[in-house]
TIZAMAR-592773 format. One record per residue (C-alpha): residue number from 1; residue in three letters; x, y, z. Coordinates in pm, 1 decimal. Last residue first. Layout:
N
<rec nr="NUM" rest="ALA" X="X" Y="Y" Z="Z"/>
...
//
This chain:
311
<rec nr="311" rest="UNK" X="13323.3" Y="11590.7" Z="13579.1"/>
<rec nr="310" rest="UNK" X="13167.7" Y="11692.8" Z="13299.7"/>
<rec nr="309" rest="UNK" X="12869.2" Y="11864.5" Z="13346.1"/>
<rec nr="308" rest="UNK" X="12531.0" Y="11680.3" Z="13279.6"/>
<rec nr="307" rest="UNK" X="12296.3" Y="11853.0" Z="13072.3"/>
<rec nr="306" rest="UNK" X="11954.0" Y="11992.1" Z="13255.8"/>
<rec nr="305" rest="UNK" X="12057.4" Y="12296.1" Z="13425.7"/>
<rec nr="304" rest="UNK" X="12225.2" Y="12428.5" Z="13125.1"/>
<rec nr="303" rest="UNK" X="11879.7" Y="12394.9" Z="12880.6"/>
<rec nr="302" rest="UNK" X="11713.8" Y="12555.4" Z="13155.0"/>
<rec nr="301" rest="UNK" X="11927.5" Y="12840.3" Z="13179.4"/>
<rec nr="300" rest="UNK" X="11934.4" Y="12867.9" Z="12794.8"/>
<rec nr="299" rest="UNK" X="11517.9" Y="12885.9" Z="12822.3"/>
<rec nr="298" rest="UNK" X="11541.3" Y="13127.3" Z="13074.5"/>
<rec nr="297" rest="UNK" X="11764.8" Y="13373.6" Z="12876.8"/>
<rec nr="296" rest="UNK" X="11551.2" Y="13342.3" Z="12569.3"/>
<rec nr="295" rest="UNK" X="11238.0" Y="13373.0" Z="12793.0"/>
<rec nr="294" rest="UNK" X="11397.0" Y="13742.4" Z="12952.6"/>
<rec nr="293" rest="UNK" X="11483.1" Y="13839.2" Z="12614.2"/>
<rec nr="292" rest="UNK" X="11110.8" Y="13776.6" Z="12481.6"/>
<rec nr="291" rest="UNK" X="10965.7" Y="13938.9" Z="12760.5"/>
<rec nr="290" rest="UNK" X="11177.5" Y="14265.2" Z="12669.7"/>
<rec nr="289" rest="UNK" X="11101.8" Y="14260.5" Z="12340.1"/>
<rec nr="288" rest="UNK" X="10724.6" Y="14206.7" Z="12345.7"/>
<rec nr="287" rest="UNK" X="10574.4" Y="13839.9" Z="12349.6"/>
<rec nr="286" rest="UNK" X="10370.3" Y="13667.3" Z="12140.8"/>
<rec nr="285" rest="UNK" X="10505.4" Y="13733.2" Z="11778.6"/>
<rec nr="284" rest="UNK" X="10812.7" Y="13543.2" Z="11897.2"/>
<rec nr="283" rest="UNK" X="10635.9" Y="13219.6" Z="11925.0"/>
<rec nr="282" rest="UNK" X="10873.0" Y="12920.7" Z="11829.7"/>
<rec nr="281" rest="UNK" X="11165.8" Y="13122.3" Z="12021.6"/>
<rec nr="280" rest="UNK" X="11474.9" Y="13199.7" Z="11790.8"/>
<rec nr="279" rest="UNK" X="11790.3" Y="13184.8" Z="11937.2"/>
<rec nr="278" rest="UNK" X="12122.1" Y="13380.6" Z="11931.9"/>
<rec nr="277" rest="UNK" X="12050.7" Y="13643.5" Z="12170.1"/>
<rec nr="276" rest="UNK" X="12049.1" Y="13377.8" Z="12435.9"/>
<rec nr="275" rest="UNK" X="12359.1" Y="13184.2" Z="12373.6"/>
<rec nr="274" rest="UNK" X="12675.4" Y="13468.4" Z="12439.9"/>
<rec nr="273" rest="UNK" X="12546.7" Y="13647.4" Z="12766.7"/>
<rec nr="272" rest="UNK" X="12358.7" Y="13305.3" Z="12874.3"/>
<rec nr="271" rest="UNK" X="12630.5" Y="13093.4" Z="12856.0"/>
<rec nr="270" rest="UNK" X="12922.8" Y="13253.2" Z="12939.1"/>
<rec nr="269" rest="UNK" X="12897.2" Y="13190.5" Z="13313.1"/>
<rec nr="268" rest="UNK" X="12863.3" Y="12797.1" Z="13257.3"/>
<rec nr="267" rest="UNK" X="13138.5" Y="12778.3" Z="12972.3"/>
<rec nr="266" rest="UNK" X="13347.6" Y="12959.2" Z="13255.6"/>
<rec nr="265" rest="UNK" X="13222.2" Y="12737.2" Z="13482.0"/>
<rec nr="264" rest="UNK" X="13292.5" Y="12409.6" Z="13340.7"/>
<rec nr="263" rest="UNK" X="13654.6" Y="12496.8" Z="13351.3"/>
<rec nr="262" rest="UNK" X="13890.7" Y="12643.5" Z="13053.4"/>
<rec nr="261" rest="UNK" X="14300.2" Y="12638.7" Z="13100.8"/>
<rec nr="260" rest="UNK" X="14516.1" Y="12852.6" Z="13103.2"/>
<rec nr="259" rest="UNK" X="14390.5" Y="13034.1" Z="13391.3"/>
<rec nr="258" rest="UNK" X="14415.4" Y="13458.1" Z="13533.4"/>
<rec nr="257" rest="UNK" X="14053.6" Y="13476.5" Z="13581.6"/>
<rec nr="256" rest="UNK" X="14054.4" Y="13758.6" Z="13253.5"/>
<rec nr="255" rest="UNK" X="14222.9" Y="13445.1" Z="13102.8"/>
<rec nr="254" rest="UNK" X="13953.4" Y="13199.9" Z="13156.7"/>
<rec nr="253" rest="UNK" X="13726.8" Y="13446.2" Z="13068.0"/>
<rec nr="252" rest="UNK" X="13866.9" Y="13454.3" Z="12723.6"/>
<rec nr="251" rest="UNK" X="13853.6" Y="13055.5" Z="12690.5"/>
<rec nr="250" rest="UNK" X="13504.3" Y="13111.7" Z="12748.0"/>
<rec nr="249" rest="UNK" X="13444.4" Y="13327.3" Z="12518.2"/>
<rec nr="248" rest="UNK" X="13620.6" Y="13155.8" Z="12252.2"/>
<rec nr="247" rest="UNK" X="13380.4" Y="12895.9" Z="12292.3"/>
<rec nr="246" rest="UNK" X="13056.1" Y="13061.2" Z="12261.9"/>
<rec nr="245" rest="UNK" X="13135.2" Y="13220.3" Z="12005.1"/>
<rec nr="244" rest="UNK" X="13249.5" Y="12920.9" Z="11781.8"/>
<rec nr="243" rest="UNK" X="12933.3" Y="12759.8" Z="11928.7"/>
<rec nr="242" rest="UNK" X="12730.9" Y="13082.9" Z="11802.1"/>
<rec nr="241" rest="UNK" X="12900.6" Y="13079.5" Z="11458.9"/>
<rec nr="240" rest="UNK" X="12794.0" Y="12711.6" Z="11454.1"/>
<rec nr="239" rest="UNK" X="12424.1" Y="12825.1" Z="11486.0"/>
<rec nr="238" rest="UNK" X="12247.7" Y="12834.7" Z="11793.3"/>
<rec nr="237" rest="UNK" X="11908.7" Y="12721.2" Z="11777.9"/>
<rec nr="236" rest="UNK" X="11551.3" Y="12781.9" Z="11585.6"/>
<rec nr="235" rest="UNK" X="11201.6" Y="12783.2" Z="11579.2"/>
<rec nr="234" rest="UNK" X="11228.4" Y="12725.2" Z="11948.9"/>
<rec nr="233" rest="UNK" X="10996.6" Y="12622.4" Z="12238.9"/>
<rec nr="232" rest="UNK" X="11025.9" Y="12213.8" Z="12135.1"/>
<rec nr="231" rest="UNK" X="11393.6" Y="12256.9" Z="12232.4"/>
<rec nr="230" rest="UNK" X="11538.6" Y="12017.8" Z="11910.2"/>
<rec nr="229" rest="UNK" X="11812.8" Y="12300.4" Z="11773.6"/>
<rec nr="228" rest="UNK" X="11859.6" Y="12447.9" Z="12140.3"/>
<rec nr="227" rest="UNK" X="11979.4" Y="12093.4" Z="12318.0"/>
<rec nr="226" rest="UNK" X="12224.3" Y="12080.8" Z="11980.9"/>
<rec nr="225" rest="UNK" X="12465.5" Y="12385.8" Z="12144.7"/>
<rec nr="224" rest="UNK" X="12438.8" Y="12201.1" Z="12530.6"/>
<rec nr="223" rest="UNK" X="12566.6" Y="11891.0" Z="12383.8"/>
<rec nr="222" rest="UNK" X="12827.1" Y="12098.8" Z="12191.0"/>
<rec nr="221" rest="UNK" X="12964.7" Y="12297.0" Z="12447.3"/>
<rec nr="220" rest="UNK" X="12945.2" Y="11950.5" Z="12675.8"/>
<rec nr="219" rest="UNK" X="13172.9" Y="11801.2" Z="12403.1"/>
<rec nr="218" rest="UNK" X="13434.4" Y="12080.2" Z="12422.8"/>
<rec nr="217" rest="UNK" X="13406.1" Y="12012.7" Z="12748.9"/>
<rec nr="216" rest="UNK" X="13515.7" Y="11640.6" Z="12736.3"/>
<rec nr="215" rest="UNK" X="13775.2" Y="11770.1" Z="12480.4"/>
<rec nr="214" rest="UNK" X="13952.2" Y="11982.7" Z="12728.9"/>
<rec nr="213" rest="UNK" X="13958.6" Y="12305.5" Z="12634.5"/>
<rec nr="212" rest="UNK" X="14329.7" Y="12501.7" Z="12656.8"/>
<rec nr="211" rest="UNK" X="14376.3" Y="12890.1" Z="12643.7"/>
<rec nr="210" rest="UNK" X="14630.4" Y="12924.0" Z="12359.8"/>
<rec nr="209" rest="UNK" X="14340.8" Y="13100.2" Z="12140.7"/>
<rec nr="208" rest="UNK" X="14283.3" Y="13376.2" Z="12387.4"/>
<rec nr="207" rest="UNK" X="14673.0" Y="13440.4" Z="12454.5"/>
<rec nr="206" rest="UNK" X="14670.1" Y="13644.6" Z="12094.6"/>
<rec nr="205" rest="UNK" X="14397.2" Y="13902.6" Z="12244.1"/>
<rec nr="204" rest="UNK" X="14579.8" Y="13953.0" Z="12571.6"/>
<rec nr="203" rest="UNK" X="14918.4" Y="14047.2" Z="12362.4"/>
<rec nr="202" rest="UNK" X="14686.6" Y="14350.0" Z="12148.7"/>
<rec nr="201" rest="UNK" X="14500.9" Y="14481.4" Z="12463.9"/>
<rec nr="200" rest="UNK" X="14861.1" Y="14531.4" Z="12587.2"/>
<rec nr="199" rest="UNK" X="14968.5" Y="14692.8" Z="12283.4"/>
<rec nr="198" rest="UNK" X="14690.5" Y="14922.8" Z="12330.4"/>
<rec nr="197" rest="UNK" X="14791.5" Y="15046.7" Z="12627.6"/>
<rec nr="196" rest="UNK" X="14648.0" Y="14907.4" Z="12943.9"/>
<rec nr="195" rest="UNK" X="14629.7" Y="15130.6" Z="13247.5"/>
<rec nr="194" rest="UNK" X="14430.0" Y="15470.4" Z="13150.2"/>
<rec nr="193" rest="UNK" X="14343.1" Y="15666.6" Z="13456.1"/>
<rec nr="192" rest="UNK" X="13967.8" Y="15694.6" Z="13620.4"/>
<rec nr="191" rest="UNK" X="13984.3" Y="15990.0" Z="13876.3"/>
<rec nr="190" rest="UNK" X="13640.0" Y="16120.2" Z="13650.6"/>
<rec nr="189" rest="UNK" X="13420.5" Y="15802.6" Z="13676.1"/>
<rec nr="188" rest="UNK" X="13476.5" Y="15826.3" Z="14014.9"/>
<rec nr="187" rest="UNK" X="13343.1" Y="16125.7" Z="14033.0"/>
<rec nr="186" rest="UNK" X="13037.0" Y="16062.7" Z="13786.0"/>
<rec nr="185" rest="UNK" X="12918.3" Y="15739.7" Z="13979.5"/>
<rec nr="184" rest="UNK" X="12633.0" Y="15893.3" Z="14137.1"/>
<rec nr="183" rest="UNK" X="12606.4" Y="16184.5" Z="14411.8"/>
<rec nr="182" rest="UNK" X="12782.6" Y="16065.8" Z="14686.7"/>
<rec nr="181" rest="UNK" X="12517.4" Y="15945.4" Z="14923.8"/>
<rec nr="180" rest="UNK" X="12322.8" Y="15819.8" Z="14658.6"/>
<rec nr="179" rest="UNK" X="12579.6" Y="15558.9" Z="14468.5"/>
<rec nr="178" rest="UNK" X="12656.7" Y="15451.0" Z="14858.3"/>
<rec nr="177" rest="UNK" X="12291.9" Y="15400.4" Z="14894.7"/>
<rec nr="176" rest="UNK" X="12290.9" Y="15219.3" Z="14580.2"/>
<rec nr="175" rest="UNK" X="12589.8" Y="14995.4" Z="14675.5"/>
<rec nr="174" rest="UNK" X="12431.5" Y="14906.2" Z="15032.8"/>
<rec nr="173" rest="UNK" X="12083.3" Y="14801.0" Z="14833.8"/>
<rec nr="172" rest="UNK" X="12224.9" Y="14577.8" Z="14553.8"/>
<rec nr="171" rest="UNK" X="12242.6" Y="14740.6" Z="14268.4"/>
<rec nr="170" rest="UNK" X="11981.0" Y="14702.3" Z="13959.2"/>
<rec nr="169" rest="UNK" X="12042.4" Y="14545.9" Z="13738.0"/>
<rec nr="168" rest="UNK" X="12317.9" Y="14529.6" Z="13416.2"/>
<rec nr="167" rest="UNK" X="12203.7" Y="14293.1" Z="13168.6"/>
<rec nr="166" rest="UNK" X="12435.9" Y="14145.4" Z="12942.6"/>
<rec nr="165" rest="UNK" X="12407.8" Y="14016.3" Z="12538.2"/>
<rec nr="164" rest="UNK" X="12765.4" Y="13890.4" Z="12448.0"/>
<rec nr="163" rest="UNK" X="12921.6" Y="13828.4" Z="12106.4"/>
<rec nr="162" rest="UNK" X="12722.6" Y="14093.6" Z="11948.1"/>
<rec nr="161" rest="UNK" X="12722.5" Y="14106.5" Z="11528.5"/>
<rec nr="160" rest="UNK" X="12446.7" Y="13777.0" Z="11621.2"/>
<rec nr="159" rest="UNK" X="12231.1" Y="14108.9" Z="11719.0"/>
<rec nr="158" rest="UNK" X="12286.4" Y="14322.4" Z="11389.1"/>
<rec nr="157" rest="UNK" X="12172.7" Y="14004.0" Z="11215.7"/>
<rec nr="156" rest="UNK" X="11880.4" Y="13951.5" Z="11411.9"/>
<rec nr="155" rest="UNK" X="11749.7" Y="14256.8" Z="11370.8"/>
<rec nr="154" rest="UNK" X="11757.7" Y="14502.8" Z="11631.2"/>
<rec nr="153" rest="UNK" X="11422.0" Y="14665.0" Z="11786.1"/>
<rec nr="152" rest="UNK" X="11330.5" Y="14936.5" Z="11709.1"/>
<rec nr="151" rest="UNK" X="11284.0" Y="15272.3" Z="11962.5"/>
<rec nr="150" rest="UNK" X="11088.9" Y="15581.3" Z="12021.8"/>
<rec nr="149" rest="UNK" X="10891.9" Y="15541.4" Z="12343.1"/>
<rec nr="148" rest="UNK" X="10999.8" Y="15273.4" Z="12548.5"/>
<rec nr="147" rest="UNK" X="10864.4" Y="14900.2" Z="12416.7"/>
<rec nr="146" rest="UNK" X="11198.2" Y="14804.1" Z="12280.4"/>
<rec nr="145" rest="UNK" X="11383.2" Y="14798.9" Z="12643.0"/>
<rec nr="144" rest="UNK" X="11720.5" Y="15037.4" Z="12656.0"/>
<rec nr="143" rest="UNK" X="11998.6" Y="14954.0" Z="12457.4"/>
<rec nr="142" rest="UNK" X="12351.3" Y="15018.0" Z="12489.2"/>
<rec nr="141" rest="UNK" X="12625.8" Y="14946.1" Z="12249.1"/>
<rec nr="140" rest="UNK" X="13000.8" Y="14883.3" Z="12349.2"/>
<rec nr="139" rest="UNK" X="13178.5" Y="14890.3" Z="12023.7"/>
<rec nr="138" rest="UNK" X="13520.6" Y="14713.9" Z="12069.7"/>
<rec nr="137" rest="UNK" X="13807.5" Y="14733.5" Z="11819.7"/>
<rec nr="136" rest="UNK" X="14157.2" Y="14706.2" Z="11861.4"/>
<rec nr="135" rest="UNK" X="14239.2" Y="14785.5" Z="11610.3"/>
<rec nr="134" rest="UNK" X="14210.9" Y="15086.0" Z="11422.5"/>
<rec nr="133" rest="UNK" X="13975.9" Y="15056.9" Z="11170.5"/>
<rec nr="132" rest="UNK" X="14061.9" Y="14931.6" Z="10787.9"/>
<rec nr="131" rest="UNK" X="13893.2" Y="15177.4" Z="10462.0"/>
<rec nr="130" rest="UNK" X="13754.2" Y="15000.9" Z="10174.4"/>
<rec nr="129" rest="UNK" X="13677.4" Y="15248.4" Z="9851.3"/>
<rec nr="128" rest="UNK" X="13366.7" Y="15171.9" Z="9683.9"/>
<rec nr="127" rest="UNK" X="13182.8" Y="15521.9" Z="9743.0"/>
<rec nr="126" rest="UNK" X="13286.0" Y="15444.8" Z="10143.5"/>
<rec nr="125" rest="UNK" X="13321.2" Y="15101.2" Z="10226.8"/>
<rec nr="124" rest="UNK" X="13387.6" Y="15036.7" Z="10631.4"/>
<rec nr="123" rest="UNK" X="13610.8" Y="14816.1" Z="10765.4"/>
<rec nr="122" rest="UNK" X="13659.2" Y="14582.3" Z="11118.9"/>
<rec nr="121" rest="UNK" X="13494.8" Y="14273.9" Z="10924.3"/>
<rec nr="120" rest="UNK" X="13230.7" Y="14204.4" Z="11179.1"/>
<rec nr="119" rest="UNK" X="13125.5" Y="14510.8" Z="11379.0"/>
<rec nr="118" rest="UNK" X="13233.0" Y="14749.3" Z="11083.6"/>
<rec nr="117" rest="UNK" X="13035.1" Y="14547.5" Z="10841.0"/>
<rec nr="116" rest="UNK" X="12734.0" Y="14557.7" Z="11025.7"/>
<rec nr="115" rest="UNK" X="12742.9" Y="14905.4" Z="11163.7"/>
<rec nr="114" rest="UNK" X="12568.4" Y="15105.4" Z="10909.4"/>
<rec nr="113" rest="UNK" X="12262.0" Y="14811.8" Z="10969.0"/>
<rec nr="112" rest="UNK" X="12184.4" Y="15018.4" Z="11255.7"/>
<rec nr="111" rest="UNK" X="12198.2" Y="15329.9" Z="11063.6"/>
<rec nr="110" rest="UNK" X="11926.2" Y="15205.3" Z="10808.7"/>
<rec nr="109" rest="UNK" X="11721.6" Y="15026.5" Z="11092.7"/>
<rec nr="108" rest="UNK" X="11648.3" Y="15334.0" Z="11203.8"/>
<rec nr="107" rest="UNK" X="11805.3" Y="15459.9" Z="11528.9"/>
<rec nr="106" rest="UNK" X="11686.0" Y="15472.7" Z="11888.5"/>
<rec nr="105" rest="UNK" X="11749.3" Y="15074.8" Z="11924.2"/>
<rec nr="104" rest="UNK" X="12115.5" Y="15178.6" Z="11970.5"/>
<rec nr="103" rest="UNK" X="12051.8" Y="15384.1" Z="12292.5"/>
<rec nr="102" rest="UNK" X="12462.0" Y="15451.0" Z="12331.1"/>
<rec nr="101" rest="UNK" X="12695.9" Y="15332.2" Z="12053.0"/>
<rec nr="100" rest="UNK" X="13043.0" Y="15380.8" Z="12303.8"/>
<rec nr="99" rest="UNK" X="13286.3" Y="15323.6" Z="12043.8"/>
<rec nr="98" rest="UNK" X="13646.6" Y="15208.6" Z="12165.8"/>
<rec nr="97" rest="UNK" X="13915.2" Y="15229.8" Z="11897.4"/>
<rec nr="96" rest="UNK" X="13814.9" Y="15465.0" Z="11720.5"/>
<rec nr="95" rest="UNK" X="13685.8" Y="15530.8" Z="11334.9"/>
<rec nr="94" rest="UNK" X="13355.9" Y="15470.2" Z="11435.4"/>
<rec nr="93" rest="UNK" X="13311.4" Y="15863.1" Z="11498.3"/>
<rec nr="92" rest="UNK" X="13294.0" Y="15950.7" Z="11164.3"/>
<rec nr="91" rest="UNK" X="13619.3" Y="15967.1" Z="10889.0"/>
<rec nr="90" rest="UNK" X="13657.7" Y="16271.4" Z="10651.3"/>
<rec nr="89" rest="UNK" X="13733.8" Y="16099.3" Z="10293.6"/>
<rec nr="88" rest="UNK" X="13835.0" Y="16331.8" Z="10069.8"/>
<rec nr="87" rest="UNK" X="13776.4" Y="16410.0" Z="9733.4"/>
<rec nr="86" rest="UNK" X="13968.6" Y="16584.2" Z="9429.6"/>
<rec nr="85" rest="UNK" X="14015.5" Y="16885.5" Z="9265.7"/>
<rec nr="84" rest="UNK" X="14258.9" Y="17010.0" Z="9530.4"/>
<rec nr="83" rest="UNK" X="14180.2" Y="17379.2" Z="9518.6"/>
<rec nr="82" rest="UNK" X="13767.6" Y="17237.0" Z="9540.6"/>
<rec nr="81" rest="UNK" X="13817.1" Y="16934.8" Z="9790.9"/>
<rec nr="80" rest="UNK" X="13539.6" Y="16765.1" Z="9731.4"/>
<rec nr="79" rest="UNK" X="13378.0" Y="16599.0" Z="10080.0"/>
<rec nr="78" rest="UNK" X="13320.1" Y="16252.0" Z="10130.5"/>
<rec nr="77" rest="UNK" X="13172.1" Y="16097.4" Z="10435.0"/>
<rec nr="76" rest="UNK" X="13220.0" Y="15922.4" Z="10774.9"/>
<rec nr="75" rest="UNK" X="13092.5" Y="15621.7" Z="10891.6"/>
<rec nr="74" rest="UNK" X="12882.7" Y="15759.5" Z="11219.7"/>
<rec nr="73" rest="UNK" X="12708.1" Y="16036.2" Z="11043.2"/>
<rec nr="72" rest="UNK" X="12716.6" Y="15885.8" Z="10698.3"/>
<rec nr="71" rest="UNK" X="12480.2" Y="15616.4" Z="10845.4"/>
<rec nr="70" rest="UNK" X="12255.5" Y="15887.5" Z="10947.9"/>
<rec nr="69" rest="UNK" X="12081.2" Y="15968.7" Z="11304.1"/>
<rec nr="68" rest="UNK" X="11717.5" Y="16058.9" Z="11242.3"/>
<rec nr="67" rest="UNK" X="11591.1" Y="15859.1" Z="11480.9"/>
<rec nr="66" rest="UNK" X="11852.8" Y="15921.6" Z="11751.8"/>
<rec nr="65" rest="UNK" X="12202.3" Y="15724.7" Z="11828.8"/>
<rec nr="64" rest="UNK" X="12439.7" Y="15899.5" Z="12097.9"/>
<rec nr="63" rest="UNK" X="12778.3" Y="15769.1" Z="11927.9"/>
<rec nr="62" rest="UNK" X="13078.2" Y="15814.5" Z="12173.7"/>
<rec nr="61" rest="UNK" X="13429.2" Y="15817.1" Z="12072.1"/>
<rec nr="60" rest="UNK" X="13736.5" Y="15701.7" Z="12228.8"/>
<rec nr="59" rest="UNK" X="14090.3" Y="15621.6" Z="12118.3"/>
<rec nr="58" rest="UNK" X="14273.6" Y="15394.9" Z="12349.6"/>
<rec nr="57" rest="UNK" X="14474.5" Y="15420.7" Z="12684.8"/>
<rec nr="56" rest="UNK" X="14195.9" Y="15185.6" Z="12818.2"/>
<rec nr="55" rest="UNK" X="14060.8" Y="15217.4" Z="13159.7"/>
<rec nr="54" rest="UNK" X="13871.9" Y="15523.9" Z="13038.6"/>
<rec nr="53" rest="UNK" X="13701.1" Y="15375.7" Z="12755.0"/>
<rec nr="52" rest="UNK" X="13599.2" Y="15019.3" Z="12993.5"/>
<rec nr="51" rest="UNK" X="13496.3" Y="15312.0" Z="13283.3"/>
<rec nr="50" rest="UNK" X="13318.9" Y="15516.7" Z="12940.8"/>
<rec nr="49" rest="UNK" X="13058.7" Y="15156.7" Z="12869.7"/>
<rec nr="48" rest="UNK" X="13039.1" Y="15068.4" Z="13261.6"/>
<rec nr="47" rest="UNK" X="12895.0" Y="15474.1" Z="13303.9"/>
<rec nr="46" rest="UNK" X="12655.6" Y="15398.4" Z="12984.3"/>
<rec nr="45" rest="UNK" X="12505.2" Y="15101.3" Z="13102.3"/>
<rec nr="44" rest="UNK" X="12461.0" Y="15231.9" Z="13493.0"/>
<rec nr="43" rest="UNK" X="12163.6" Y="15122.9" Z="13624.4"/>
<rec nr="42" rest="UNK" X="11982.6" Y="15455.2" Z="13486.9"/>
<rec nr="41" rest="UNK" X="11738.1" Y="15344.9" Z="13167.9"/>
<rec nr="40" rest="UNK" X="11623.9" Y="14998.6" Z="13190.7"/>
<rec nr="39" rest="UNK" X="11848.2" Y="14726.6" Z="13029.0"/>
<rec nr="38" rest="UNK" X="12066.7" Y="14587.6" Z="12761.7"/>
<rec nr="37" rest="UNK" X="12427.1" Y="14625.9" Z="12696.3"/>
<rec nr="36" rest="UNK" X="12522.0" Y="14490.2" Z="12405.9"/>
<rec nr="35" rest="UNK" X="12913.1" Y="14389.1" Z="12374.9"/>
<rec nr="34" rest="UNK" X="13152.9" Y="14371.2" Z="12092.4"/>
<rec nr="33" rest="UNK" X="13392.0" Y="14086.7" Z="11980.6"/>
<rec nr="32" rest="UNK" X="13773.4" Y="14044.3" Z="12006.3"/>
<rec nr="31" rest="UNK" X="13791.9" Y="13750.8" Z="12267.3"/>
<rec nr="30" rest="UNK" X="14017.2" Y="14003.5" Z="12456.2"/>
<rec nr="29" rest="UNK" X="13716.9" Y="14276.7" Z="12468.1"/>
<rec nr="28" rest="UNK" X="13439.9" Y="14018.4" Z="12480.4"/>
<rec nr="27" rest="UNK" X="13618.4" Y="13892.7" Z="12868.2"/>
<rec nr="26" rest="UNK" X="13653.2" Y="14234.1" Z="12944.3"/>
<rec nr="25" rest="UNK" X="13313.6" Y="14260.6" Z="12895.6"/>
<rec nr="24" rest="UNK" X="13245.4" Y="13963.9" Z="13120.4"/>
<rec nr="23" rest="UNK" X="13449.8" Y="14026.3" Z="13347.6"/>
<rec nr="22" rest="UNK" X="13312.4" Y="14356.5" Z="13420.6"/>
<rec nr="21" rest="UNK" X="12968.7" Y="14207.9" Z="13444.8"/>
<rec nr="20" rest="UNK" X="13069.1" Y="13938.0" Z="13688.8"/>
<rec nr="19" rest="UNK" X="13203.9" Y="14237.4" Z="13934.2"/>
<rec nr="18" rest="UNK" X="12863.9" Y="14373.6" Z="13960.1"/>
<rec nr="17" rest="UNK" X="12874.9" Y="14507.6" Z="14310.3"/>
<rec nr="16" rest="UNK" X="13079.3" Y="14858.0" Z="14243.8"/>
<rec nr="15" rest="UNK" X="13097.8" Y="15005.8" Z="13880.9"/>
<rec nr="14" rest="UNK" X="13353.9" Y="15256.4" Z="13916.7"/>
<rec nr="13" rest="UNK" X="13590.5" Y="15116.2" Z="14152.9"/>
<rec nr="12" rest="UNK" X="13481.2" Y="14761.8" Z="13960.9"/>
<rec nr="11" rest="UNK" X="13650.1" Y="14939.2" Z="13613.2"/>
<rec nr="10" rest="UNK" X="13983.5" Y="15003.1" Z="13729.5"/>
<rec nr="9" rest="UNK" X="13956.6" Y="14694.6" Z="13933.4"/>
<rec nr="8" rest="UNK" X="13948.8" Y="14473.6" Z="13616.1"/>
<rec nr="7" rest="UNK" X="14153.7" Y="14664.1" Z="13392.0"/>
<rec nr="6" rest="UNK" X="14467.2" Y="14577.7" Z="13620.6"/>
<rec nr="5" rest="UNK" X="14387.6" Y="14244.4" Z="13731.1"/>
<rec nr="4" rest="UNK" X="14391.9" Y="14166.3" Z="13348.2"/>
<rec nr="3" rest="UNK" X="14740.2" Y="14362.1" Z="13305.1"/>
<rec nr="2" rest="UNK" X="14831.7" Y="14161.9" Z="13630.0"/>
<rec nr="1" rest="UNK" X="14772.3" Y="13824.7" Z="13431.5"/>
//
């Protein structure tokens, strides 16, 4: 597990006093799935998104999404080649291995939607021709809240393409008056030296799946997974892809805690990053985006604090 120990205080000397965050996106990066990051504008989203890039000796790209960003302009496109007499295929900036997509919910729903089949089948089809990224793959997308000037909200569909949903916050008062006395995380950010290859990334990824569950909390994953399909304050609860989610997660945060083995509190932690965007409250219309995350979020706490753990 010292390749795990590795990435993880690569990133914290970067990203001081949120060292649950960092294990939870390395966590999504060996459990193969892709991270939202969403929050206000300036706690750090986009520094914790270029610490992961820099910590990795991987190819990096950064996507800074507007409304009138393009699919083709993050897929790639097609140019004729005239002394050739024939086209090529010039890829975009998802063609990395780590893709910072930064202010997501600043694009049309047109581009977002551009990233569905990348997120979940690792391709992209380009005038019918199917082209493989390189693995691994991890888009880290940011996000700030949907009632700020300029921005949509995700669909569903681009939001169940996330395997965790995490909120940043703010600091705690001794790390932002460190952050202010020396000027922000940007020097730190710039001693940051790669120390997992991607053959590294690779071996972690395969150990996910040998991570053991007990059945008893394999049964509490489930209890807590059919709580959300009768809570009288939701239309609708987590699907199986969400328990499948939810469990690999866990068994991926066992590893980044150097285990073998999964304990109530990694299904516990995992919870709320991998549940809550993946339920549908009975009166969405009534809140705004941001309220609406923070009731999804309380209504999965709730729904943990009142199912017995296994013991």
């Amino acid at each position: 597990m010292k390749r795990v120990d590795r990435l993880h205080d690569a990133i914290v000397g970067v990203i001081r006093g949120k060292p649950e965050i960092v294990d939870a996106v390395a966590a999504a990066l060996l459990a193969r799935g892709h991270v939202l990051l969403e929050d206000v504008p300036g706690v750090g989203k986009t520094t914790l998104a270029q610490a992961v890039a820099r910590s990795l000796e991987l190819e990096f790209q950064r996507i800074q999404f507007t409304s009138d960003t393009l699919p083709s302009d993050i897929i790639g496109i097609s140019v004729f080649r005239q002394d050739r007499g024939e086209f090529e295929f010039l890829p975009g900036p998802l063609f990395a291995n780590v893709v910072l997509a930064d202010e997501i919910n600043r694009a049309a729903p047109r581009t977002q939607s551009a990233l569905l089949e990348a997120m979940s089948e690792h391709t992209v089809t380009v005038d019918r021709t199917r082209y493989r990224l390189k693995e691994p793959f991890l888009v880290m997308a940011t996000q700030n809240p949907v009632e700020a000037t300029g921005t949509y909200p995700l669909p569903e569909s681009q939001l169940d393409r996330f395997l965790m949903r995490l909120s940043m916050g703010y600091p705690n008062r001794g790390e932002e008056i460190g952050l202010i006395r020396s000027g922000g995380a940007e020097p730190l950010l710039k001693r940051l030296e790669p120390v997992l290859t991607a053959a590294d990334v690779l071996a972690l990824q395969s150990e996910v799946r040998e991570v053991h569950v007990a059945d008893a909390l394999e049964d509490y994953l489930f209890d807590v997974v059919a709580r959300t399909r009768d809570h009288r304050g939701l239309a609708l609860g987590v699907s199986t892809r969400g328990a499948i989610a939810w469990h690999r997660s866990a068994q991926a945060l066992a590893l980044v805690r150097g285990r073998e083995f999964v304990l109530p509190d990694d299904l516990q932690e995992t919870a709320e990053p991998v549940l809550a965007h993946r339920i549908l409250l009975a009166d969405p219309a009534l809140v705004d985006g941001w309220e609406r995350s923070r009731r999804e979020r309380a209504i999965i706490r709730e729904i943990l604090d009142s199912t017995p753990v296994p013991r």
